[in-house]
N, C-alpha and C positions, 0 to 999 in steps of 0.2 A: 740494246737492239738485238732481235734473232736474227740470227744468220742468216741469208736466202741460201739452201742446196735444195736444188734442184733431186727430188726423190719420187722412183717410180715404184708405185705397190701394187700387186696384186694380190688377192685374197682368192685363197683356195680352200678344199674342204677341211685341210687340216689333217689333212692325212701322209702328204707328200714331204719332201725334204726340205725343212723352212731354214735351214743354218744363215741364210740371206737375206735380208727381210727390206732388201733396196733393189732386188734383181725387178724386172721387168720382163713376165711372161708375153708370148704374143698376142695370142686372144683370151679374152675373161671366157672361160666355158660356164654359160648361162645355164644349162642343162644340170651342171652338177648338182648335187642335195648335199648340205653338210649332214655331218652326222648328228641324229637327234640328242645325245647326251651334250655335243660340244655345244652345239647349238643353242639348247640349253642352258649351260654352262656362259655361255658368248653374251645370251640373252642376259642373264640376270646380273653379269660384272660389268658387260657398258653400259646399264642400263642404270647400274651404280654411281657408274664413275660419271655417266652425264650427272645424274642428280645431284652431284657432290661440289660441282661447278653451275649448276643451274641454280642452283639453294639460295646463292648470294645475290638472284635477281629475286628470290622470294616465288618458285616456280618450280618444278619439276615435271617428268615425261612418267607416265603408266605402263603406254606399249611403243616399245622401240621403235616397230613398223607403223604403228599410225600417227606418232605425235609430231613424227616429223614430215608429216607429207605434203602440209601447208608450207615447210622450210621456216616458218617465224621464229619458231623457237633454236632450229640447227643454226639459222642465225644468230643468234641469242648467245647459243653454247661459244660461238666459231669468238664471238665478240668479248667473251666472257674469259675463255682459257688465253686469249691473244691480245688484250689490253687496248685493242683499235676499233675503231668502227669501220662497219659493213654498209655498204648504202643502204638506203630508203627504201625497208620494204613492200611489196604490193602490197594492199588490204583487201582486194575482192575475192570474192569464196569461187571463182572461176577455175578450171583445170587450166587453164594458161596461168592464170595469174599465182598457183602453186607453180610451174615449173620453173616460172621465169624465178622466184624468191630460193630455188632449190638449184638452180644456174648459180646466182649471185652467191650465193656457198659456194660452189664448189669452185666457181672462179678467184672463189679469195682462196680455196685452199690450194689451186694449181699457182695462185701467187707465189707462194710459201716454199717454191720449190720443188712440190710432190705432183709427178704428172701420173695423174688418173685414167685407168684404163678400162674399158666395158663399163665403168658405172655414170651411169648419165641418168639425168634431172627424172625422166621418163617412169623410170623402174623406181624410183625413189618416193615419187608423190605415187604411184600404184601399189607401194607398201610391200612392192620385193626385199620379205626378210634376208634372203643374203644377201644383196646388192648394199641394202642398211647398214649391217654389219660389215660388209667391207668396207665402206663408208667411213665409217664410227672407227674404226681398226685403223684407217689411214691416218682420223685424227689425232688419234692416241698416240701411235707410232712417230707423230711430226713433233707434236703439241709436249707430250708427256714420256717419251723415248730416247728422241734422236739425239737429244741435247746431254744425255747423260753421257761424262769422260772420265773414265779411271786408269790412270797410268797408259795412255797413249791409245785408249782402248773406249770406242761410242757404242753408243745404242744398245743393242741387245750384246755385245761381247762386254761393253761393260757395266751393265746391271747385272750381269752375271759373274764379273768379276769383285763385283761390289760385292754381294750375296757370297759371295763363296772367302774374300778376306774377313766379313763381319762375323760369319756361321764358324771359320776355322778352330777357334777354341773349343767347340761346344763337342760333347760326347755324340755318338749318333745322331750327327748331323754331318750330308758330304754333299753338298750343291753341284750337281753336273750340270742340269738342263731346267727348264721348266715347267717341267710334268710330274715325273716317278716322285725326283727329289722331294717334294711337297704336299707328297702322300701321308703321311705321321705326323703330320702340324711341326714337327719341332724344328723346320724351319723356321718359320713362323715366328715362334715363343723366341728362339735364339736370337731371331732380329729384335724383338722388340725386350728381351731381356739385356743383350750390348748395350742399348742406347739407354734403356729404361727400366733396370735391375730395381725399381723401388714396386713394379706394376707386379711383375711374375714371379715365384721362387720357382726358378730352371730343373734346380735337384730333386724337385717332387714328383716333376711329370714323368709319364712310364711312354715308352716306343709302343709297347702295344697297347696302347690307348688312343690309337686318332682320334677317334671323334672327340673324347674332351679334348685333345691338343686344340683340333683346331675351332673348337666352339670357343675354347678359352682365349685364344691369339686373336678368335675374331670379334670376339664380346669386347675385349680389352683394349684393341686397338678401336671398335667404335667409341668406346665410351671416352679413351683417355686422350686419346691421337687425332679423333675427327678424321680416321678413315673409316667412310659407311660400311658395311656388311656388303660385300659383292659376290661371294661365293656363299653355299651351305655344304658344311662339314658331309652333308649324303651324297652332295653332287662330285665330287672328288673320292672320299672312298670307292662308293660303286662303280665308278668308274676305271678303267684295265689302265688308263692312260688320259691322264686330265686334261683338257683343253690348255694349249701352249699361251694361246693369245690372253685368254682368261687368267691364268696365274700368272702373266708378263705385266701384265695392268694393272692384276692388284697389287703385286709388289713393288713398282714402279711409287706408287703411292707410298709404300713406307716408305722406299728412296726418297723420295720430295719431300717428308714430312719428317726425316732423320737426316739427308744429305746437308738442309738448307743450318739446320741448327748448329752441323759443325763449322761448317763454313763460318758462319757466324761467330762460332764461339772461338774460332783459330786467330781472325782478324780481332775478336776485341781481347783476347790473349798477347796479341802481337802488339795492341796499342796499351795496352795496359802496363806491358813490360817498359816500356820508354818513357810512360807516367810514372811507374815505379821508381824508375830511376833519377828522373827528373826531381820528384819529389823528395827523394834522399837525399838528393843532394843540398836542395832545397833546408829541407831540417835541416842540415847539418850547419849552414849556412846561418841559419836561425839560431839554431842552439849556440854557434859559439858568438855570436854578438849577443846573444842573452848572458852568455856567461864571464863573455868581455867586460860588460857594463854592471853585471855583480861585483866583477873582481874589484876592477877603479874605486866604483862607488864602497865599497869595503875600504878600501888604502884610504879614501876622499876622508873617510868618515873616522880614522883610527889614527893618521898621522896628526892631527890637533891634540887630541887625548895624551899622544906619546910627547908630545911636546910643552903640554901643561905642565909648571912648576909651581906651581902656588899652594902654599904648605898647608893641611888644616890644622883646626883647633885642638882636636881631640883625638887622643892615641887611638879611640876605634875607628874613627876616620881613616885615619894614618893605615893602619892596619889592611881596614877593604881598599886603600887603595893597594896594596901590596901585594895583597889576595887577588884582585884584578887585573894585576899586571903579569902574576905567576897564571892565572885561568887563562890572559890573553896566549902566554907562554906554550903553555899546557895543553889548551885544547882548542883554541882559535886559528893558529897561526897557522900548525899542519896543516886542516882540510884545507885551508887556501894555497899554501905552497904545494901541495897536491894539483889544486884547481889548475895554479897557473903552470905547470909541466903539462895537463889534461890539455889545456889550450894549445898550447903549440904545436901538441902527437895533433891533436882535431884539424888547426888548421893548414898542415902539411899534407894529414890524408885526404882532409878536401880537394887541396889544389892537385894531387894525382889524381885521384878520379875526377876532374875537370878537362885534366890534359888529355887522360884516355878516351874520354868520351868527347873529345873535340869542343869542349864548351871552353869559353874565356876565362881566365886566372881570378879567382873571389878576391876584391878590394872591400877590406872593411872598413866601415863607418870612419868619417877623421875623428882621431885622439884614440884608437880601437888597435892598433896597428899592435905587433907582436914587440916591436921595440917600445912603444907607447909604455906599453903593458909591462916591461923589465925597469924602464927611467921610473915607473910610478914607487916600482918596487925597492929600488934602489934607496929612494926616498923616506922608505919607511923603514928599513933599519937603519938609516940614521940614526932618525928619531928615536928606537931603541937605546941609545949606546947613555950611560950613564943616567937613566930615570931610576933602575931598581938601587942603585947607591943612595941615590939623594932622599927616598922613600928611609930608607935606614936610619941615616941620620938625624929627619925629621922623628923617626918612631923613639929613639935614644933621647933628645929632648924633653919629651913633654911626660915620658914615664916620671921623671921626677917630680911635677905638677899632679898627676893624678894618685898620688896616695894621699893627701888629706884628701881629694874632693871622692877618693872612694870612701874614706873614712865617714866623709858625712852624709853621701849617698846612704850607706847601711843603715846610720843612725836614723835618716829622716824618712828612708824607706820603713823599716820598723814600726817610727810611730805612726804614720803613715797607713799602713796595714792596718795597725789597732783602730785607727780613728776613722776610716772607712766607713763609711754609711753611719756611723754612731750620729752626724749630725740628723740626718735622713731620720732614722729611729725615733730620738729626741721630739723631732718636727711633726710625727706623726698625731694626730686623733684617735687610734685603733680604738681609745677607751670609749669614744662615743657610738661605736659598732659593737662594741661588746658588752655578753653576758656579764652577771653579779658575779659571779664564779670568775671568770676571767679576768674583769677587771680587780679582785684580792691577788690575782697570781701575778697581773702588769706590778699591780705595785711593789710588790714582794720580789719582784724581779729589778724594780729603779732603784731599791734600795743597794743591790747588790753592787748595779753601775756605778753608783756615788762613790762605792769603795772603792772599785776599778781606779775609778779618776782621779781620785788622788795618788796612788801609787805610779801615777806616769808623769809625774810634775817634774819629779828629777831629770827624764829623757828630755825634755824638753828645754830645761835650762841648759843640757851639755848641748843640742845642735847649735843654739843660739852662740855659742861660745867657742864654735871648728868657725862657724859662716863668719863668726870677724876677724878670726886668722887669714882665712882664706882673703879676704877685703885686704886688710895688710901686705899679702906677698903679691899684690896682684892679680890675680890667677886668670887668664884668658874666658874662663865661663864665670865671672864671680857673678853676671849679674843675673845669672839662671838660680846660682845659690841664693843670692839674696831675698829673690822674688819666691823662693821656696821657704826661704825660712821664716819670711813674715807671711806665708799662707799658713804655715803651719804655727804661730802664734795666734794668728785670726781667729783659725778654728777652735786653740784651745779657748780663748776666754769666750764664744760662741756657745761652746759645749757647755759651758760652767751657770751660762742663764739660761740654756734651756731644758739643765735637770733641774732650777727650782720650780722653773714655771710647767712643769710635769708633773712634777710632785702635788703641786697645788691641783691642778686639774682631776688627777686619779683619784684623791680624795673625796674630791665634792661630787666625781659620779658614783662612786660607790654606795655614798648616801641618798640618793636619789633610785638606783638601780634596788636597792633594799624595800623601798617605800612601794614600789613596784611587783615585785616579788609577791607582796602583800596582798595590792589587789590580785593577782595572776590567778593567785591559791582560791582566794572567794570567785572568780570566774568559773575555774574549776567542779565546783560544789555544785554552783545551781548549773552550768551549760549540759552537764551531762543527764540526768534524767529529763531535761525538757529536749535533748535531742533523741533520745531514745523513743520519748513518746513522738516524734515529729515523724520518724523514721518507720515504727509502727501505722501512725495514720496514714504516711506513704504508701505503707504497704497495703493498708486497707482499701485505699482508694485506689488505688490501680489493678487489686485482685482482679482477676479475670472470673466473670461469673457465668455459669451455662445453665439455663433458667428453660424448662419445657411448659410453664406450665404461666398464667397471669397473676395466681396466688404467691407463686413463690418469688415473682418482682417485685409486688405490693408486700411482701415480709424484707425486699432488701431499702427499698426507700422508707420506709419507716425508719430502719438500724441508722440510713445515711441521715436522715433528720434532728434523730438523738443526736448523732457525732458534730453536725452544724452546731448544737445547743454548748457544747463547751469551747468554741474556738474564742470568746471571750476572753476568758478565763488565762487561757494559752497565751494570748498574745500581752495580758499586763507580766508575765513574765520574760515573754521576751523581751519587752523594754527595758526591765531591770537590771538582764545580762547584758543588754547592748550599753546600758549606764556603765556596770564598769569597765566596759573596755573602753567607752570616750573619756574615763579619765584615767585611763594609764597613758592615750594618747595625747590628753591636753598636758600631762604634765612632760613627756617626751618634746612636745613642739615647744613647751614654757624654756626648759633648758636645754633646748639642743641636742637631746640622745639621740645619733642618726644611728642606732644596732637598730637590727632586725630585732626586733623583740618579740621573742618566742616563749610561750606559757609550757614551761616542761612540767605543769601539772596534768596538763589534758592535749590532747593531738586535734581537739575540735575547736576550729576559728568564727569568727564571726560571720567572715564570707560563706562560711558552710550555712551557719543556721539560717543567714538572712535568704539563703539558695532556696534551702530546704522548704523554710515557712512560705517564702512567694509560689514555692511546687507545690505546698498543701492546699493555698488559696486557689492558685490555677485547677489541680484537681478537682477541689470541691464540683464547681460547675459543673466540671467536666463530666465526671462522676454521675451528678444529677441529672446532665444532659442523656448519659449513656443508659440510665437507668427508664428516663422516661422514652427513649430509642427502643430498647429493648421490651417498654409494655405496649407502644405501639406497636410493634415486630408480631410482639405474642400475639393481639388483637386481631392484627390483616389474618396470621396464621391458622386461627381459631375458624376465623368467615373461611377462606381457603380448603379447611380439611369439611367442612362443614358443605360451601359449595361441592365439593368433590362426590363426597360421602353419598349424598344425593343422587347422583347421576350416576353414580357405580353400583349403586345400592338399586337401579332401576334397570341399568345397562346389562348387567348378571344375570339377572334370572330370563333376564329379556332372550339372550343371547342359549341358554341354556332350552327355554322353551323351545326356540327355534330348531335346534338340533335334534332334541326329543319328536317335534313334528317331522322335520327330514329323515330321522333313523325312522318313526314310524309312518311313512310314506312306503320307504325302501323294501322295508321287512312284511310290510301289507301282500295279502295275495290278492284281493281282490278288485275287479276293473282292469281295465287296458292300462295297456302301457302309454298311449297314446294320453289317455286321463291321469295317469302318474305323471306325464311328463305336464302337463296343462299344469298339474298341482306344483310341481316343482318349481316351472318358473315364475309361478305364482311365489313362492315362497322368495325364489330369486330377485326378485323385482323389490320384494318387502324388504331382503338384506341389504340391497342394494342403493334402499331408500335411506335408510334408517343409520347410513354410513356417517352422514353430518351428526350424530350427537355421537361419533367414535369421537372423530376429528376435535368436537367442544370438550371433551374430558381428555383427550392430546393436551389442548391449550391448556385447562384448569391445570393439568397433571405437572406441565412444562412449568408452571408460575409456582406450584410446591416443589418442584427444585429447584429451583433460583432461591427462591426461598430459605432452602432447605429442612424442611419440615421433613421428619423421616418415621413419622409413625399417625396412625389416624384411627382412635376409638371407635368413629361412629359409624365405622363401616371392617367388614371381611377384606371386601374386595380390593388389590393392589392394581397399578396400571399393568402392568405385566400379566395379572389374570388375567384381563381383560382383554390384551391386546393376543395373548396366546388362544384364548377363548375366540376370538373375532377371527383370525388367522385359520383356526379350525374349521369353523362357522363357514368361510368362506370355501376351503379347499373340500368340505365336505360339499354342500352344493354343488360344487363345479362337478365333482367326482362322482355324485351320485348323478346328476343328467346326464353326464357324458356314460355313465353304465347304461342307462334306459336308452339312450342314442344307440348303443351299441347291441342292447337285446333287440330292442325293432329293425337294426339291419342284421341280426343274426336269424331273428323269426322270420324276415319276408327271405332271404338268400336261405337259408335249409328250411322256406315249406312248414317253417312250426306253427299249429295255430296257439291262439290266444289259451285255449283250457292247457296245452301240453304247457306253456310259457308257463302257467300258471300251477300245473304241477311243480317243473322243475323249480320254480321258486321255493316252492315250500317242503319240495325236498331236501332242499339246500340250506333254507334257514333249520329245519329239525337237525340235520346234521353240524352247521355253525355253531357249536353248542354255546363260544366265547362270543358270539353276536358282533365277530369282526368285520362281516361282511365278505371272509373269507375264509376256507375250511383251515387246519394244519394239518401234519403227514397223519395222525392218528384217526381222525374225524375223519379222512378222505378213507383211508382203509377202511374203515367200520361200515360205511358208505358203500364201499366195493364189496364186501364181503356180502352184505343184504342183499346184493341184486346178484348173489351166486356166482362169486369168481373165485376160483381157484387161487390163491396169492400165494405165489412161491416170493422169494426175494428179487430174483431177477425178473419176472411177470410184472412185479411192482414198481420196480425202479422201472422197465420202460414205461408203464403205463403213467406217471412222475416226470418222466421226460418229455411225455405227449402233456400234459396238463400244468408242471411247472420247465419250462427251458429255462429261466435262469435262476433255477434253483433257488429260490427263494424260501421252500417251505412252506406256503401257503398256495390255496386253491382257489383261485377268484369264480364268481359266479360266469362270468364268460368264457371261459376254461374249463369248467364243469358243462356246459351248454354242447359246446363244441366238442368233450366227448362224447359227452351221452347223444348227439346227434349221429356222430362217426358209428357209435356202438349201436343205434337203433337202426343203421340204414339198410341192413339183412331181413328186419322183423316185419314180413310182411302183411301176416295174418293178426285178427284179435287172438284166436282160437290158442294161437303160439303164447302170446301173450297172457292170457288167464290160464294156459297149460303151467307157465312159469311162477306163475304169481300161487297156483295152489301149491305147488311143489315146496316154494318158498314158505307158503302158511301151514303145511304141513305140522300137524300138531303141537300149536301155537296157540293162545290163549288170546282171545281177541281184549281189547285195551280199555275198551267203555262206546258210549253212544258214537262218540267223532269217528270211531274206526268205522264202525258202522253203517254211517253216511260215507264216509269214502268211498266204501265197499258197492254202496249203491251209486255213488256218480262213478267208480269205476265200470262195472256192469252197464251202465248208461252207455259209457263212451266204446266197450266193447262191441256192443249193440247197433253202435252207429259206427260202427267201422274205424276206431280213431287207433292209430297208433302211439301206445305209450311206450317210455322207457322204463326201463332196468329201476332208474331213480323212482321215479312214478309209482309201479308197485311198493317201493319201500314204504313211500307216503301213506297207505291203504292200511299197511298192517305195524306191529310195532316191528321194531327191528330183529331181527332173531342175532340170537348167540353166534359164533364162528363154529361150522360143524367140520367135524374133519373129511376129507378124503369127500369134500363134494366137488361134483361136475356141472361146470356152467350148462344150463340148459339150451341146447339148440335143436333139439327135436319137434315134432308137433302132439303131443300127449291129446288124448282126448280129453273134454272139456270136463269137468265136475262142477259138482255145486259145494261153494264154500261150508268148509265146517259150521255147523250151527258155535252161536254164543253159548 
């Protein structure tokens, strides 16, 4: 439960002496203005800390002074930080029905023990920002302040003592107040490095660095801590003196969100140590009844043993017990008498730390008990006292017994040894798995055994002759000897029938193994030239064959027809060989030979040839099938290139004529442009028509490479001419209308009529000398020079940069246009004009009849008043040489009469 104290606030500018934050001024001065940094400052940290407690209703406030004027949500908050409900709030959007829900706040927080002064419901729904903030400040100070106690010391003396014991280790860090101190962040960093040295490394950050200090303390405590951003690292530097209430709040926050976890962690420190304890004791409590009930059950199990006297048979018996009793001795016996002194120290110090700790005396288990545990033991060295004697005496007896039955152990071990598996051998068949070779080496090898065997008949009659001494003296084990010495007469007369019936057996395979051999070699003879030729016809018949032509399949089925002609032949031989292998087999199955029987004449089996001959049969077809595949292939191929041939062979020159018309449209002087362009797309229409037989030699084209057909006699033409040709074909049309588009908006925009159009064209083709449709740098000069310009290199290159801008090197006829329009728009008169044009023909040789006629449709056009260019005159006469040190003509010369022819 919170405490009810009664606490009165008021909220001032922040400027005055706050060391009291319970005092109660007399009147709130409404009039005052805080200061706009604190204010600031005030705004953006309660506006945090609401949000921070609003969050958990899934809601938040934007502006301080408007979100709370309805009071729903300040109830919300009041509800939120205080775990109780608030009555029932209004829901009408009326100015009464805001004050009354902004009353019901504030009456819960005058419950609470804070009596509120100047701030009332009024100023609060009218969105008075400091009425707000005092508001907001009261709640913080009640809610998230009052409650804080260190060392006899609340609220703000002891968040401040908090602050200033956590910060004390830290280098340049000295918490006085809650302003200056908190200017360099490393407050800050210091608290959250104390509690939370995994988030910050302390030793890196510098004092004069605030602003990362405190970007870093603030970035890290949102992310890690779930305290929001309440302050910005600007609002505090630029500041002379930070808002007190501001940095009281937000560190307040790290107090609640580092105070709560120790607390936490002191109490379950405190309960953990009493479980510690409890539970050691616990073990120990455990451990020695686990070790109780080893010890017992140890004596339970060891006192019978020490007490058994019952002698054995045989001295090694005698012996391991002896051995057993000295290990018992030796290395048993210590760790237990160790165990049970462990026991006692355990359960003495148990019962003191029982007593100390006020817990009840440990009673163990009944029969567990510490005396239990000494009677048990007692008991078993009894049992020790005279066992290792009587072992003695029993081992002194029976030594005398065991020298013959060691005598005859040797002997029958011995023969024993020898006779080891010799039955096994004897018993075997190997000869009916074995080569001719092998079985002369079996025999060659029985004969050896035979001798063996009789040289061990003597050993055998001496065992027989210790085992009925031993029968005689009685001997405790005689009837293990007995039962060995007639196993080991069993086997001798065992062994002795079945080396004759060996002998008999190796014999009669070896004569049979011979007769074998025989045929093996005649397999031999004929299996290898009929598998060579098999291997050969394989190979013929699977050749890979690449045939261009319908002649040259019809040359390989023929060869394949011949080779059908002998497989006759082929196959009464393979019978032959396959006879003599069914009778190496029938005689193998007659008598039994289970060897592998392998022909060390030849490495090639029956299963090979019978493989091989059914893959020559299989090929055969195959073969014929692939051959008559492949004259059909040729056939389709032939119609294909043939189809093609055709339509390429029409599409070519088709394509070619077309271009030849368009170039000769272009290069034409004669008629309008308006008629060129009529002609053009006249042509245009006809390309455009004539597209579906591109598209039908696509298709043809596409079906000879599926095919793959890659050469074609009856024709030049490849699809890629064609398609390069059609490509041209098209972009030359586009290109050449859109030029004539571009002369009739150049003619009607500079005023040129149709005769000047028609000059400059064929000034321009005589100068085109490569008939590209456009000049290069050389042809443009030569050009300029005729119509009298002085070309220096710098003259030129601007005149280059007016005709070509991006430098391309070529002179389009539209670019030539538009100079010589620029250059004629000075030349007003004809008079100027034929002034220029004799100058230029000055003792110049006229060229034949055409100049002629120029000369008089130039004079024509003088006549009528027509403005030529510079080009225009060139057209008239031949071109003259470069003369030196001439002067473009811009004068007006009096007129002449052209030199006579």
């Amino acid at each position: 439960m919170m405490t009810q104290i009664e606490t009165t606030v008021h909220y001032d500018n922040g400027f005055g002496d706050e060391e009291d934050y319970m005092i109660q001024e007399d009147e709130w001065d409404r009039d005052m203005l805080l200061d706009p940094a604190w204010e600031k400052q005030q705004r953006k940290t309660f506006t945090a800390w609401c949000n921070s407690h609003l969050r958990k209703a899934e809601t938040q406030i934007e502006n301080i002074e408007d979100d709370f004027r309805n009071g729903l949500k300040l109830m919300l908050l009041l509800e939120i930080i205080s775990g109780e409900r608030l009555p029932k709030p209004d829901r009408g959007k009326m100015r009464f029905h805001k004050i009354a829900n902004v009353n019901k706040a504030l009456d819960f927080i005058t419950s609470k023990g804070v009596k509120l002064v100047s701030i009332g419901a009024e100023e609060i729904v009218d969105g008075n920002i400091k009425m707000t903030l005092g508001m907001i400040w009261t709640i913080i100070l009640r809610f998230a302040i009052q409650d804080i106690s260190v060392e006899e010391t609340s609220a703000k003396e002891g968040l401040l003592l908090w602050c200033q014991r956590k910060t004390a280790p830290y280098r340049n860090v000295n918490v006085q107040n809650f302003h200056i101190s908190w200017k360099d962040g490393l407050a800050f960093c210091a608290l959250i490095h104390r509690h939370r040295p995994d988030l910050i490394d302390y030793a890196k950050l510098n004092k004069d660095d605030p602003m990362g200090n405190l970007n870093l303390a603030f970035e890290i405590a949102e992310k890690h801590l779930d305290i929001p951003k309440m302050l910005d690292a600007e609002d505090i530097i630029n500041t002379p003196k930070p808002d007190e209430r501001a940095i009281m709040t937000y560190v307040s926050c790290f107090y609640h969100a580092f105070a709560g976890a120790e607390q936490a962690e002191t109490a379950a420190n405190r309960i953990c140590k009493v479980l510690d304890v409890n539970q050691e004791n616990e073990k120990l409590m455990e451990e020695y009844e686990r070790l109780a009930s080893e010890l017992l059950e140890w004596i339970r199990r060891t006192t019978p043993w020490l007490e058994n006297r019952a002698a054995e048979k045989t001295m090694v018996e005698m012996q391991r017990k002896l051995e057993d009793f000295r290990d018992y001795r030796r290395m048993h016996k210590p760790p237990k008498v160790q165990e049970k002194c462990q026991l006692e120290i355990s359960f003495n110090t148990l019962q003191t730390k029982l007593r100390i700790s006020n817990r009840p005396a440990f009673m163990p288990s009944e029969g567990k008990m510490v005396s239990d545990i000494a009677s048990a033991w007692q008991g078993l060295e009894g049992a020790e006292k005279g066992y290792e004697e009587w072992i003695l005496t029993e081992i002194r007896r029976l030594e005398r017994l065991d020298h013959l039955a060691e005598k005859f152990c040797q002997k029958a071990t011995t023969h024993e040894t020898w006779a080891s598996g010799k039955e096994l051998i004897l018993s075997q068949k190997d000869y009916e798995t074995a080569t001719l070779t092998e079985v002369r080496a079996l025999l060659r090898k029985h004969e050896a055994f035979e001798s063996d065997l009789a040289a061990h008949q003597d050993r055998v009659e001496q065992i027989a002759a210790i085992a009925q001494e031993l029968n005689e003296l009685d001997y405790h084990g005689v009837a293990s000897v007995n039962k060995r010495c007639q196993s080991i007469c069993d086997l001798w007369d065992q062994l002795g029938t079945l080396t004759q019936k060996r002998r008999e057996a190796l014999e009669r395979t070896e004569k049979l193994l011979e007769t074998i051999d025989q045929l093996f070699l005649e397999f031999a003879k004929r299996s290898a030239p009929f598998n060579n030729w098999m291997e050969g016809a394989m190979e013929d018949l699977q050749d890979m064959f690449i045939v261009h032509t319908i002649d040259e399949v019809q040359s390989l089925i023929s060869a394949h027809e011949q080779f059908k002609a002998t497989l006759p032949e082929a196959d009464g031989e393979r019978q032959a060989i396959l006879g003599i292998h069914n009778e190496v087999q029938k005689i193998s199955q007659s008598y039994g030979i289970k060897a592998n029987l392998l022909n060390l004449y030849s490495t090639i089996t029956t299963e090979e040839l019978l493989a091989k001959w059914d893959k020559v049969k299989k090929l055969v077809p195959q073969r014929e099938g692939s051959l008559q595949e492949e004259l059909a292939r040729q056939h389709t191929n032939e119609r294909l290139r043939r189809l093609f041939a055709t339509q390429a062979n029409l599409i070519g020159p088709w394509i070619q004529t077309r271009m030849e018309e368009i170039g000769h449209c272009s290069l034409e002087v004669g008629g309008t442009l308006e008629d060129q362009m009529t002609q053009l797309k006249q042509f245009e229409h006809i390309i455009v028509t004539y597209k579906p037989n591109i598209d039908k030699l696509e298709g043809d084209h596409q079906h000879i490479q599926e095919s793959l057909v890659f050469d074609n006699k009856h024709t030049n033409y490849t699809m890629e001419h064609i398609r390069v040709g059609w490509e041209l074909l098209l972009t030359t049309i586009a290109r050449t209308i859109n030029e004539i588009e571009t002369q009739i908006l150049t003619r009607d925009a500079k005023g040129i009529s149709q005769e000047q159009m028609h000059e400059f064209r064929s000034s321009f083709n005589h100068f085109d000398r490569k008939k590209h449709g456009a000049m290069d740098t050389d042809d443009f000069r030569a050009c300029l020079i005729s119509m009298g310009y002085d070309l220096g290199e710098v003259e030129f290159a601007r005149i280059m940069m007016l005709v070509d801008p991006s430098a391309t090197g070529m002179v389009s006829f539209q670019s030539f246009i538009d100079f010589m329009t620029r250059e004629t728009a000075d030349t007003d008169t004809a008079e100027q004009v034929v002034a220029s044009f004799r100058i230029l023909a000055a003792d110049k040789v006229c060229v034949g009849t055409c100049q002629s006629h120029r000369w008089g449709r130039f004079s024509t056009m003088v006549n009528t008043h027509i403005i030529l260019s510079p080009l225009t005159r060139q057209s008239i006469t031949t071109p003259p040489s470069p003369l030196p040190s001439m002067e473009r003509v811009t004068s007006n010369p009096p007129v002449s009469q052209p030199a006579p022819c």
